[in-house]
C-alpha positions as CSV (number, residue, x, y, z in Angstrom):
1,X,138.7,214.7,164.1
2,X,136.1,215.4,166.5
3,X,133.7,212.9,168.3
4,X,130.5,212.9,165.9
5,X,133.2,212.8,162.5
6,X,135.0,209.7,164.4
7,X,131.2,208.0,164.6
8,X,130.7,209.3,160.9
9,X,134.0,207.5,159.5
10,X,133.5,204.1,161.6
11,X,130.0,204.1,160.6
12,X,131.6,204.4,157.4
13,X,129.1,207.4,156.0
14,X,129.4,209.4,153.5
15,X,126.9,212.5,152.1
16,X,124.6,213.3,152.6
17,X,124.5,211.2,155.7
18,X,126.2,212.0,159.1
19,X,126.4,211.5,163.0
20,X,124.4,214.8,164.1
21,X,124.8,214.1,168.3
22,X,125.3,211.1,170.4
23,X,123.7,210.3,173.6
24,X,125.7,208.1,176.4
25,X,123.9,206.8,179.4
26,X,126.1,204.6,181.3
27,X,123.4,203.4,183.4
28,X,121.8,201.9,180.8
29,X,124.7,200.5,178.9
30,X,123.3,202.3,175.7
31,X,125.1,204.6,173.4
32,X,122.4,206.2,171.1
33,X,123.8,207.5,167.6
34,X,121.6,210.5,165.7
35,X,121.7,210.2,162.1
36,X,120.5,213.3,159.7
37,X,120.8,213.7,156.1
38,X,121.8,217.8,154.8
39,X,119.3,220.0,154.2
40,X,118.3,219.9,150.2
41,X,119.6,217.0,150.0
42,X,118.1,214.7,147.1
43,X,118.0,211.1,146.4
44,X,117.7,208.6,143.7
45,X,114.5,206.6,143.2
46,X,114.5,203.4,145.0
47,X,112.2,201.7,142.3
48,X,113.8,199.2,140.6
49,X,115.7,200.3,137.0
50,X,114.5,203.6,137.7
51,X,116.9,206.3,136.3
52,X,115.6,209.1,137.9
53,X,118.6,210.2,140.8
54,X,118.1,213.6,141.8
55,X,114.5,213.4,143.6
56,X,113.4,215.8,146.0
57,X,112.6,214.6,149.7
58,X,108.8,214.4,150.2
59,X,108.9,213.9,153.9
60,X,110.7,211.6,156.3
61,X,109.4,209.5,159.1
62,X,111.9,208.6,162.4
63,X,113.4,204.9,162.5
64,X,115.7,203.3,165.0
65,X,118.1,200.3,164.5
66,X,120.0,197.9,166.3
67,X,123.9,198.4,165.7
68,X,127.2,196.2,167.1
69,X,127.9,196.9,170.9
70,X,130.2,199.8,171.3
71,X,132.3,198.2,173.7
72,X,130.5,196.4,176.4
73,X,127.3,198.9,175.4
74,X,124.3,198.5,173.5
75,X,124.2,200.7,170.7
76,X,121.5,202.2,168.5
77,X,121.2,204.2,165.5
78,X,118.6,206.7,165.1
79,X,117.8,208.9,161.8
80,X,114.8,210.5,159.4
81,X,114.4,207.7,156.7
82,X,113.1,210.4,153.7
83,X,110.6,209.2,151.4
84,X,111.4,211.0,148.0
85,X,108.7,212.4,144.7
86,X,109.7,210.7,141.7
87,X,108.1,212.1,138.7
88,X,107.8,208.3,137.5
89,X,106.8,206.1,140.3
90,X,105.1,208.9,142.9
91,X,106.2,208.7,146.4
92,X,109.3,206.3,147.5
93,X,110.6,205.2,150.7
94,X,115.1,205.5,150.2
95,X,117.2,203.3,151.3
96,X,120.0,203.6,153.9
97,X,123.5,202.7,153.0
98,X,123.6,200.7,156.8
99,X,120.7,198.6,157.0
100,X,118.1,196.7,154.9
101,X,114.3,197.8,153.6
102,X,112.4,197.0,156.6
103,X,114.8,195.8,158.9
104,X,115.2,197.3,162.9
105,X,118.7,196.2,162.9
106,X,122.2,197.3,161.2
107,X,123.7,195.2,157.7
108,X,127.0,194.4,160.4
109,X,124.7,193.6,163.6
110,X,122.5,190.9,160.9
111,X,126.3,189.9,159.5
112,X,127.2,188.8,163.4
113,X,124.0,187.2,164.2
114,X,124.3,184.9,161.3
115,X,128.0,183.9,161.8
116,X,127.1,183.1,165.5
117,X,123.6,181.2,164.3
118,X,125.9,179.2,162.7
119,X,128.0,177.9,165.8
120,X,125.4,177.9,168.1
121,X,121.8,177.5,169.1
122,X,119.3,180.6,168.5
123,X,118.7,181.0,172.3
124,X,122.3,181.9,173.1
125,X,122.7,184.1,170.2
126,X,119.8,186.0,171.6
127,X,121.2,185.9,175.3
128,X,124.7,187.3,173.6
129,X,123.2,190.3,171.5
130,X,120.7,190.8,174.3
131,X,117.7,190.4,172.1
132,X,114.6,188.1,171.5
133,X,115.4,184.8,169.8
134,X,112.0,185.1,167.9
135,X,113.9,188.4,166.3
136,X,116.9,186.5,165.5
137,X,115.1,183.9,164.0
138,X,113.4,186.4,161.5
139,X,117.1,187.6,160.7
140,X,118.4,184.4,159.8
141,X,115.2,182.8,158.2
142,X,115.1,186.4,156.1
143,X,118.8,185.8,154.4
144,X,118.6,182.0,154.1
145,X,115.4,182.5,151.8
146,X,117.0,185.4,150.3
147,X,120.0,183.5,149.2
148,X,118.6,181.1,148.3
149,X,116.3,182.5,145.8
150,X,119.7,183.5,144.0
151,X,121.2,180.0,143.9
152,X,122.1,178.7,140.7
153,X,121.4,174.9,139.9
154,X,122.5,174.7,136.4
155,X,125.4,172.8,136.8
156,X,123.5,169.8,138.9
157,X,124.7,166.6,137.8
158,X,124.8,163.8,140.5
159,X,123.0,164.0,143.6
160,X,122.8,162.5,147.1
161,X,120.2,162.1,149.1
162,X,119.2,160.6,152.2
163,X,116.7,161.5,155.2
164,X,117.5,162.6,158.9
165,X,115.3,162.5,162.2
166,X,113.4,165.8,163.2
167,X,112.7,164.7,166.2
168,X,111.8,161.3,168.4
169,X,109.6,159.1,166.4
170,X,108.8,158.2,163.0
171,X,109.1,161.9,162.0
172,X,112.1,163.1,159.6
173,X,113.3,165.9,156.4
174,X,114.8,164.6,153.3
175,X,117.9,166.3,152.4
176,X,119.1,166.5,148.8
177,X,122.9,167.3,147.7
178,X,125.4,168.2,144.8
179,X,127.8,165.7,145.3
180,X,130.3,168.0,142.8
181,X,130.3,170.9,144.3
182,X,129.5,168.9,147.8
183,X,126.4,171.3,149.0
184,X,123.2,171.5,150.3
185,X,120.6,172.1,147.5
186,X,117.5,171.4,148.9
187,X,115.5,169.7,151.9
188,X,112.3,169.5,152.9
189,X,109.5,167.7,155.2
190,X,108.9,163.8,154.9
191,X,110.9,160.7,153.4
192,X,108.4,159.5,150.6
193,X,108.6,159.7,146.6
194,X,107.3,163.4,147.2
195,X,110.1,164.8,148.6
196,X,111.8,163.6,145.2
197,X,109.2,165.3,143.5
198,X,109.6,168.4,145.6
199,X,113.4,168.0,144.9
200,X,112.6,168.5,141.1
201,X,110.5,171.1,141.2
202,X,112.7,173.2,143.3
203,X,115.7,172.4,141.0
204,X,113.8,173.7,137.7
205,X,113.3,176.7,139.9
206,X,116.8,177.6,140.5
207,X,118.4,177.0,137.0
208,X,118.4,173.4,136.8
209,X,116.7,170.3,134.7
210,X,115.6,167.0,136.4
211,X,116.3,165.6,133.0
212,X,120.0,166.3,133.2
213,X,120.8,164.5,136.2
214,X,122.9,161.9,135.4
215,X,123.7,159.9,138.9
216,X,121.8,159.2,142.4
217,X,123.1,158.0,145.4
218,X,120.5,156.6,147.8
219,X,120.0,154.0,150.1
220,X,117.2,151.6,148.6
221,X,114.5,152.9,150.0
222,X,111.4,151.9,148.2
223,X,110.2,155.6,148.2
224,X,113.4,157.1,147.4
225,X,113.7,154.6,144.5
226,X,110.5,155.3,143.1
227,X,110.5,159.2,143.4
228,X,114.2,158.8,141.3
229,X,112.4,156.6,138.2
230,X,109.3,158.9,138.6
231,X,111.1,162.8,138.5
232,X,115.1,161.9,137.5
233,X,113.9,159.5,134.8
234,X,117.6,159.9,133.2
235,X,119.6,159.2,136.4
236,X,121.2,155.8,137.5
237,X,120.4,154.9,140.4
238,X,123.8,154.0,143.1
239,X,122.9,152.4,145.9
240,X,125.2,153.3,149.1
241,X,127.9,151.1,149.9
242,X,127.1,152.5,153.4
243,X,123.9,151.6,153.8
244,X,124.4,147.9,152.5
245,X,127.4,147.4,154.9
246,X,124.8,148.6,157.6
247,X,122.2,146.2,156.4
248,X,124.8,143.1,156.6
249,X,125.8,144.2,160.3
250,X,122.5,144.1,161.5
251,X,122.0,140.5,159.3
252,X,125.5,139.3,161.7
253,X,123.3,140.9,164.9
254,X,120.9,138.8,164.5
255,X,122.7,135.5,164.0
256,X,124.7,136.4,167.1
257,X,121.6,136.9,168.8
258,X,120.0,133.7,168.1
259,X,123.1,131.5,168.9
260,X,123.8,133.0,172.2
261,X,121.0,131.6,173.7
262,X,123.3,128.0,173.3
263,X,126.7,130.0,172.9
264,X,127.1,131.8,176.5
265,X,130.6,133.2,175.4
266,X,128.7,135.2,173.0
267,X,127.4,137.3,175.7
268,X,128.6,141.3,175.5
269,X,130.2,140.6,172.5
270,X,128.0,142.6,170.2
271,X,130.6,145.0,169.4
272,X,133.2,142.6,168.6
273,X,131.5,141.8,165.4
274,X,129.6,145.2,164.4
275,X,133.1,147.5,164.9
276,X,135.6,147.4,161.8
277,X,138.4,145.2,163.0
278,X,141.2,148.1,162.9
279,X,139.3,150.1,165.3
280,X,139.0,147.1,167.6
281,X,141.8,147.9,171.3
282,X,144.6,144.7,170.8
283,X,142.8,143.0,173.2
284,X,139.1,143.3,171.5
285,X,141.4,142.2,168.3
286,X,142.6,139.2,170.7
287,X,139.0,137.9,171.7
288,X,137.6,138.3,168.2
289,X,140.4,136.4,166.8
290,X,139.7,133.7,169.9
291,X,135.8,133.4,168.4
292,X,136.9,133.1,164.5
293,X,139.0,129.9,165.3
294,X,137.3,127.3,163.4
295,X,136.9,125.1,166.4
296,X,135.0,127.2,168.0
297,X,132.6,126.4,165.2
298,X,130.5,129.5,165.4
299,X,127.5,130.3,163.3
300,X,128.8,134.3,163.9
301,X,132.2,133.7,162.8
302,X,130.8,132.4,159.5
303,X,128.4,135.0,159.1
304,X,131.5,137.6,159.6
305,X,133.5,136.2,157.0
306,X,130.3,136.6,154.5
307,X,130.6,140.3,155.5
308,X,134.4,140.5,154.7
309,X,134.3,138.3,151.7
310,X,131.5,141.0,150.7
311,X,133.0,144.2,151.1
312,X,136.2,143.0,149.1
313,X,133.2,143.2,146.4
314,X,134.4,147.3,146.1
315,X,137.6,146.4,146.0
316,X,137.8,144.4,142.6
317,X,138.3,145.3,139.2
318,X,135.2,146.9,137.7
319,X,135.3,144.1,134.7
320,X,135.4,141.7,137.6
321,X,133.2,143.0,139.6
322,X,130.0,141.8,138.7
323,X,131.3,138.0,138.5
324,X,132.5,138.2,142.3
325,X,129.5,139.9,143.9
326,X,127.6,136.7,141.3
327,X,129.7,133.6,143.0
328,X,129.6,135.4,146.6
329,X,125.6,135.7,146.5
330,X,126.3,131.8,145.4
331,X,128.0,130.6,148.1
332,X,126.3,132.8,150.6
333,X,123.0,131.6,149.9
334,X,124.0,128.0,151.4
335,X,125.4,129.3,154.5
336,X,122.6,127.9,156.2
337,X,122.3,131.3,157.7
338,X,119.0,132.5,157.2
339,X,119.9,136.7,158.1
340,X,122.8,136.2,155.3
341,X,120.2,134.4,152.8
342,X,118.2,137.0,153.3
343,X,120.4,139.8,152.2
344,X,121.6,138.1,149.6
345,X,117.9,138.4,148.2
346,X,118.3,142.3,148.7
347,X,121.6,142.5,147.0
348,X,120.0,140.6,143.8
349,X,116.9,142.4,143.9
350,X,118.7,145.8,144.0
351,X,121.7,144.5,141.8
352,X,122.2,147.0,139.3
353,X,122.3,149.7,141.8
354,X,124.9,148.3,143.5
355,X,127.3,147.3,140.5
356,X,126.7,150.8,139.6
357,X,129.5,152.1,142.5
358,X,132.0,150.5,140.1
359,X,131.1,153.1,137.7
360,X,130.9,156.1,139.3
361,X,132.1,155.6,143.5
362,X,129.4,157.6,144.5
363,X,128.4,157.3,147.9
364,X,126.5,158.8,150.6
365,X,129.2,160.1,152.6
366,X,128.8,163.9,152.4
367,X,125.4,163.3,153.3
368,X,126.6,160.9,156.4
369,X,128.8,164.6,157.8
370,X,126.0,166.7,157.1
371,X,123.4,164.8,158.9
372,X,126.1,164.4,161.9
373,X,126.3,168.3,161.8
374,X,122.8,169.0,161.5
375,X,121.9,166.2,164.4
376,X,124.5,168.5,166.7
377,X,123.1,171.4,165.8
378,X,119.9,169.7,167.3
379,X,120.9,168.3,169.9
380,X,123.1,171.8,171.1
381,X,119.3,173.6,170.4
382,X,117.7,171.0,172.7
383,X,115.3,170.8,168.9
384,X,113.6,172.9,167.1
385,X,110.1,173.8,167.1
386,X,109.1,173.2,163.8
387,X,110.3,171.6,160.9
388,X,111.0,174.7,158.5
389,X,113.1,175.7,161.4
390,X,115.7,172.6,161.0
391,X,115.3,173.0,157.6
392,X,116.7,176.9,157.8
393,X,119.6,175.7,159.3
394,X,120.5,172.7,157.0
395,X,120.8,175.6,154.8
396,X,122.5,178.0,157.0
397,X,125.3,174.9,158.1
398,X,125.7,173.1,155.0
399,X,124.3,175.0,151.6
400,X,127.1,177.2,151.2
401,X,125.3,180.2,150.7
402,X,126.5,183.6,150.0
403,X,125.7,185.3,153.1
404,X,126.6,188.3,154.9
405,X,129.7,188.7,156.8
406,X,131.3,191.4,158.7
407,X,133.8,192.0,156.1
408,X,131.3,192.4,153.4
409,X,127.8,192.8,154.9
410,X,125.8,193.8,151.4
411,X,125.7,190.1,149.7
412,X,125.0,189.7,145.8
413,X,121.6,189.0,146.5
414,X,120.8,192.5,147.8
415,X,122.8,194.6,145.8
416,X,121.0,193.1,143.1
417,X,117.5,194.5,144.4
């Protein structure tokens, strides 16, 4: 095999396309790849369900993309895209077999960028395929839409969802998920009721019916809570086991805070009380255990036990269940702790939404790793500039979607154009 039929097979071509020349410049790093088609050649209409496949070329016009580095050097494709005469639809631009409508770059160069987008920040992709992150941006942002016009929501049933920071300040996205098949399905700007609304709209649009979803889980958020009665009229709401375990730490936190001022062995001890006890070092175990005698007649200490006593709430019997968390919001609202009275009133004022776990054990847990990854992505990207840009890689990290790889470059999604 000589050197141009060597290109022609790893370019994996076949009529009438082939390598004509090649050009090396070891200067420049470049290795430029000439492309023809044979003379007479003819081509199928690229119009959509057209069966006319034996048009004539009309003319052709010289394009140049972006393919993988041939070693260590850049390397570029070059070729005479022909427009062809259909006797149906007039005068058509073909498509090549190696890149997409449109596209300066190669189906295997896009494949790479978007398994590296993935791992790391825009910026160093661009520094590794030596091009301009606004380009690689396009790239990315181009297949995320793409596959995501083809996603298929029929089969949502219970969904999470929860809101993450976008960047310093009261300024956040709303992320929505399939908690069955434990993906991304939509996210967008804000953390009212709207972004519920939005969430319902979109999930019509891909297949889906609002009406049919059966479970939320949430944290009780008054917005989230009224976006779900407003557009997922038929869910039941589940509030996040999570989130309520949160809002009792912070209720200890603040007794602690207040009885330090006349407790001075309080002092650094935050952590002691926040941190679940079997991640405590033996000697943090040693100090808390110190604090909880009952001499030391601590207001903390009391209000910890409230905390234990509550989350043995998830571990009872479901027929039980309601009856416990009913005597503990009894007892703990004479603790003469004003922080614990006072979540006590959330727990009743949110009650079904929290006997509901018993039901169903949803939880806001996938949504918990995917903010995590998502918040590393950020942080890796120093942020991003906009919004839509998180949003694209929510998406691109956590949806799922079909998108090209090097082993199969041509997705569903364009084959299907």
């Amino acid at each position: 095999m000589d050197e141009l039929g060597l290109f022609t097979a790893a370019l994996g071509l076949s009529g009438p396309w082939r390598v004509m020349r090649s050009e090396f410049d070891a200067e420049a790093t470049q290795l430029d790849l000439y492309l023809d088609f044979e003379r007479g050649s003819r081509f199928a209409c690229p119009a959509k369900d057209c069966a006319q496949g034996d048009c004539p070329v009309h003319d052709s016009v010289d394009k140049t993309w972006r393919h993988l580095d041939f070693f260590q050097h850049k390397a570029l494709l070059h070729a005479r895209l022909p427009r062809v005469r259909c006797p149906e639809h007039g005068v058509r631009q073909v498509s090549v077999p190696w890149a997409r409508p449109g596209s300066g770059f190669t189906l295997l160069f896009e494949a790479l960028v978007l398994t590296f987008a993935a791992a790391m920040p825009m910026a160093k992709v661009a520094e590794m395929t030596r091009g301009h992150d606004t380009r690689i941006w396009r790239i990315v942002e181009h297949h995320v839409n793409a596959a995501r016009d083809q996603l298929d929501c029929s089969g949502v049933r219970r969904v999470g969802m929860d809101e993450t920071s976008a960047r310093k300040g009261q300024d956040y996205i709303s992320i929505f998920a399939d908690l069955d098949a434990r993906r991304v399905v939509f996210a967008t700007e804000g953390r009212s009721a709207e972004t519920v609304a939005r969430f319902a709209a979109d999930l019509a649009g891909h297949g889906g019916d609002p009406d049919k979803v059966t479970d939320t889980s949430s944290d009780m958020s008054t917005a989230f809570i009224s976006g779900i009665n407003a557009h997922l009229s038929h869910a039941r709401m589940t509030f996040d086991r999570f989130h309520l375990a949160a809002k009792l730490s912070e209720a200890i936190d603040t007794v602690r805070r207040t009885e330090v001022a006349t407790r001075p062995e309080l002092k650094q001890t935050r952590w002691l009380w926040l941190k679940n006890h079997a991640t405590l070092s033996a000697k943090q175990q040693g100090e808390l255990h110190r604090l909880m005698r009952p001499s030391a007649q601590l207001a903390t200490a009391r209000a910890l036990r409230w905390r234990e006593d509550f989350q043995a709430f998830y571990d009872q019997d479901p027929s039980y269940a309601p009856e416990y968390l009913r005597r503990w919001c009894y007892g703990a609202k004479r603790s003469r702790l004003q922080p614990i009275k006072d979540f006590v009133a959330l727990v009743e004022k949110h009650w079904d939404g929290i006997i509901a776990w018993h039901t169903n054990h949803l939880s806001n847990g996938l949504l918990e790793g995917i903010n995590s990854l998502v918040q590393a992505a950020k942080a890796r990207a120093r942020g991003y500039r906009n919004k839509t840009k998180m949003i694209t890689i929510v998406y691109l990290t956590a949806a799922k979607l079909h998108l090209p790889t090097l082993a199969n470059p041509t997705p569903a999604y364009m084959t299907s154009h």
